[in-house]
C-alpha positions as CSV (number, residue, x, y, z in Angstrom):
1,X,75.0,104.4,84.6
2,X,73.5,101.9,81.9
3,X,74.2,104.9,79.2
4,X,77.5,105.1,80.6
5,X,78.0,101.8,80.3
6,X,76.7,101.4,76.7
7,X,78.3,104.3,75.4
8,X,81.9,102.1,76.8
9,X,80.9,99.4,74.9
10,X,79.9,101.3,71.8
11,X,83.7,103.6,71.9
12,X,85.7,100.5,72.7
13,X,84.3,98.6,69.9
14,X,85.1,101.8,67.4
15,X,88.2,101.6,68.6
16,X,89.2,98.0,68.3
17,X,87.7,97.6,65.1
18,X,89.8,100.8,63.6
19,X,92.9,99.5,65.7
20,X,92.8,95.8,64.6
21,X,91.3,95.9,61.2
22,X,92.6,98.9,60.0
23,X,94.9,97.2,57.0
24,X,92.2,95.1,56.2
25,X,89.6,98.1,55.8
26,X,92.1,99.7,53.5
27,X,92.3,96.9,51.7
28,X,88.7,96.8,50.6
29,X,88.9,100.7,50.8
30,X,91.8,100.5,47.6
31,X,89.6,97.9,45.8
32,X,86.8,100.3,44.8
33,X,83.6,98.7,43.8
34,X,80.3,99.8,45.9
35,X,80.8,97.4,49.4
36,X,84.4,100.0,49.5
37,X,82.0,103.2,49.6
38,X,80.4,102.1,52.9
39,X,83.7,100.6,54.1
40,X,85.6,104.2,53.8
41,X,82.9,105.8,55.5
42,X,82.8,103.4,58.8
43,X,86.3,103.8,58.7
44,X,86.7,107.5,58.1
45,X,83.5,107.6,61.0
46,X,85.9,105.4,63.2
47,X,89.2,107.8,62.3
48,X,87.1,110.9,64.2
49,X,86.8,108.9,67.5
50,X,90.3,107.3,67.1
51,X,92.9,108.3,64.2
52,X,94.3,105.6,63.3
53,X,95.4,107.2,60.4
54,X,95.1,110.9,59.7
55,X,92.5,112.5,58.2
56,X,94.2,114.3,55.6
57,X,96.0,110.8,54.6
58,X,92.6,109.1,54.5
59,X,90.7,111.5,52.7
60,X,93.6,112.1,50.1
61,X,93.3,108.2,49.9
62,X,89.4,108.1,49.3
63,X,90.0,110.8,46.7
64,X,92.5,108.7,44.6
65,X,90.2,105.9,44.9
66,X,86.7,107.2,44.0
67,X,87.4,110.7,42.1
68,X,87.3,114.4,43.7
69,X,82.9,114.1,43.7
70,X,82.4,111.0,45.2
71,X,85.9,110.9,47.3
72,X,84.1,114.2,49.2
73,X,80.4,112.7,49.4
74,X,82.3,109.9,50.8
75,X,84.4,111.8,53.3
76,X,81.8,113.6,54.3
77,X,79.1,111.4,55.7
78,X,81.6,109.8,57.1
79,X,83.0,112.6,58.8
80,X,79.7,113.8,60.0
81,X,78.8,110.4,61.2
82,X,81.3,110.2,63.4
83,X,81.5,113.7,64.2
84,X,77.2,113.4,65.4
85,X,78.5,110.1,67.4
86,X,81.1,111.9,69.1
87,X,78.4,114.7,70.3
88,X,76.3,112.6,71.6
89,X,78.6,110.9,73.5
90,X,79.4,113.2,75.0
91,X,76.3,114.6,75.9
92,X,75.0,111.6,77.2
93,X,77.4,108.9,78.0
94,X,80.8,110.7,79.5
95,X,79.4,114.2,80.2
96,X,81.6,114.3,83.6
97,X,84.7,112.7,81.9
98,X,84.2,115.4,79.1
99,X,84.1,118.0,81.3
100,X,87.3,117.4,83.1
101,X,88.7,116.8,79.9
102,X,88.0,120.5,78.7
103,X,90.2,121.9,82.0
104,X,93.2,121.1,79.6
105,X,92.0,123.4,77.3
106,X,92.1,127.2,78.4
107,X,90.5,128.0,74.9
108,X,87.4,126.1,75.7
109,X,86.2,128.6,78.1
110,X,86.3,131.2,75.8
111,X,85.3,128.7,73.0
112,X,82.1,128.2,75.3
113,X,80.9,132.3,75.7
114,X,81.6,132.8,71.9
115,X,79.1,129.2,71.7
116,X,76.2,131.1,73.9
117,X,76.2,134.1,71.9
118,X,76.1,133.0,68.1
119,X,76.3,129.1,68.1
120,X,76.0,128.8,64.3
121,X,78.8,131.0,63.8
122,X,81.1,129.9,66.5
123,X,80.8,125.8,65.2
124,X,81.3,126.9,61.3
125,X,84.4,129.6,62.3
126,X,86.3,126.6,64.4
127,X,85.4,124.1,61.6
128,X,87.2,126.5,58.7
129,X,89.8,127.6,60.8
130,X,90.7,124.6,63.3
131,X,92.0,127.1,66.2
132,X,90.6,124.6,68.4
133,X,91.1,120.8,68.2
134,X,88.0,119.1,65.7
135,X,87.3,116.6,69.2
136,X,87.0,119.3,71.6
137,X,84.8,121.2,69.6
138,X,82.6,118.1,69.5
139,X,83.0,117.5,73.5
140,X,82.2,121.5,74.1
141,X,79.1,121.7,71.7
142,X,77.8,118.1,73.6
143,X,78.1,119.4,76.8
144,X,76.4,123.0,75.5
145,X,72.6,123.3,75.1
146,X,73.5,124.2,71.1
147,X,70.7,122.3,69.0
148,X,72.1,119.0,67.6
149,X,70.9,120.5,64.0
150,X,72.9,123.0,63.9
151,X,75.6,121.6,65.5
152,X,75.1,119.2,62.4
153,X,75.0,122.3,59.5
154,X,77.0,124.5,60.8
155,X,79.9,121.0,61.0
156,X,79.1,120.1,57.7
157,X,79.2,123.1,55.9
158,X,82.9,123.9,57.8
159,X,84.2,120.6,56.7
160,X,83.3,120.9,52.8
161,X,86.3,122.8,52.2
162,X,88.7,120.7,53.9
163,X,87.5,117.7,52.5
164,X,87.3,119.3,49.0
165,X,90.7,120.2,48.7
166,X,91.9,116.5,50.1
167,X,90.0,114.9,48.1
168,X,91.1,116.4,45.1
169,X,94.7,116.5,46.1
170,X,94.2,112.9,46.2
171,X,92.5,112.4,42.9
172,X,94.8,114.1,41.5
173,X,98.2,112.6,43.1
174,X,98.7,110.1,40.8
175,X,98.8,112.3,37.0
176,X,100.6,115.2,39.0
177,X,102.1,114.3,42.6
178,X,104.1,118.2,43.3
179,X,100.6,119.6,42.6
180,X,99.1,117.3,45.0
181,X,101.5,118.5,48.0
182,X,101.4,122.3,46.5
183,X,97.9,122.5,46.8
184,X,97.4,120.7,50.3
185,X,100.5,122.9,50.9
186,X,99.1,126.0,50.1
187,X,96.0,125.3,52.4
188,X,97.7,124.5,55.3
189,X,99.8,127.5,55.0
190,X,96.7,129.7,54.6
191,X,95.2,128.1,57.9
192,X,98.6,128.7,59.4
193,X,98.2,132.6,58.6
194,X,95.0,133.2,59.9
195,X,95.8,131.5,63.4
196,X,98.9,133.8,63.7
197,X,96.9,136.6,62.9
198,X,94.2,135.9,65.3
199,X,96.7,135.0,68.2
200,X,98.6,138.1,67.5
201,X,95.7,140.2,67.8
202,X,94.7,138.7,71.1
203,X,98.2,139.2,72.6
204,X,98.6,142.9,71.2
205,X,94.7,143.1,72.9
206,X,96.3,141.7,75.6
207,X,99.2,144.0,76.3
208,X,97.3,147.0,75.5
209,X,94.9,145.5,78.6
């Protein structure tokens, strides 16, 4: 009950510090200067329990702001801040809340038996190709027995290439702003193949079933 009741306080103040103060952290965020760095990674941290702006926007925004380098270092440990909060949350503070969350997910199931058998693989695979939401992945691995490390790797190393190609997207929006949306453009449509192709084969597995 008390880590219940901690880990309320703890999500509520996330939430109401990225709900109310979220024009004033992009303020500090635009400014640059050292005091931004840390700013942009409590708020990118805050962003995975509670987008108040989405990632893609924010991490562009980080990139126009430090450079393609330090935009992604940035991005990063913020990401993987939050992203470590989130699972731990959820394994110890709303485990039952979590788990009648997943029932709205019929991937999850599946999600889980690919988790048992190669949990390495099954965390970096969703990461690259986001078939399944970024916060149920972090709800399903915190209610698994899958090693926080690895959970941590195998998240990190997913999230590089996302983050890469944001961040220099935004570093490079303001010289060239139709290469900026090409390039993002390009990825997304890439990401968009590869889930068609993987649902496609599951429904032709299916009707040959």
């Amino acid at each position: 009950m008390v880590k219940r009741i901690l880990s309320l306080s703890l999500l509520l103040i996330v939430i109401a510090i990225g709900f109310f103060q979220k024009d004033e952290l992009l303020t500090i965020m635009k400014a640059g200067g050292v005091f931004s760095i840390f700013i942009s990674m409590l708020f990118v941290a805050i962003c995975v329990f509670f987008p108040v702006i989405p990632f893609p926007v924010l991490a562009g925004l980080i990139g126009g702001v430090f450079g393609t380098t330090q935009g992604v270092i940035v991005s990063l440990t913020g990401a993987m801040a939050g992203t470590i909060g989130f699972f731990y949350l959820s394994r110890y503070g709303f485990r039952d809340y979590a788990q009648s969350k997943l029932k709205n997910y019929p991937k999850a199931q599946e999600y889980e038996k690919f988790l048992d058998r190669n949990s390495f693989v099954a965390i970096l695979t969703c990461r690259l190709i986001p078939i399944i939401p970024a916060p149920v992945v972090n709800i399903i691995c915190g209610l698994s027995n899958v090693n926080w490390l690895i959970f941590f790797a195998a998240s990190t190393i997913g999230k590089i290439p996302n983050i890469l190609i944001l961040s220099y997207a935004g570093a490079s929006f303001s010289s060239n702003k139709l290469f900026s949306f090409v390039l993002y453009g390009c990825y997304i449509l890439i990401i968009f193949i590869i889930n068609f192709f993987i649902i496609y084969r599951k429904m032709a597995k299916g009707s040959l079933d």
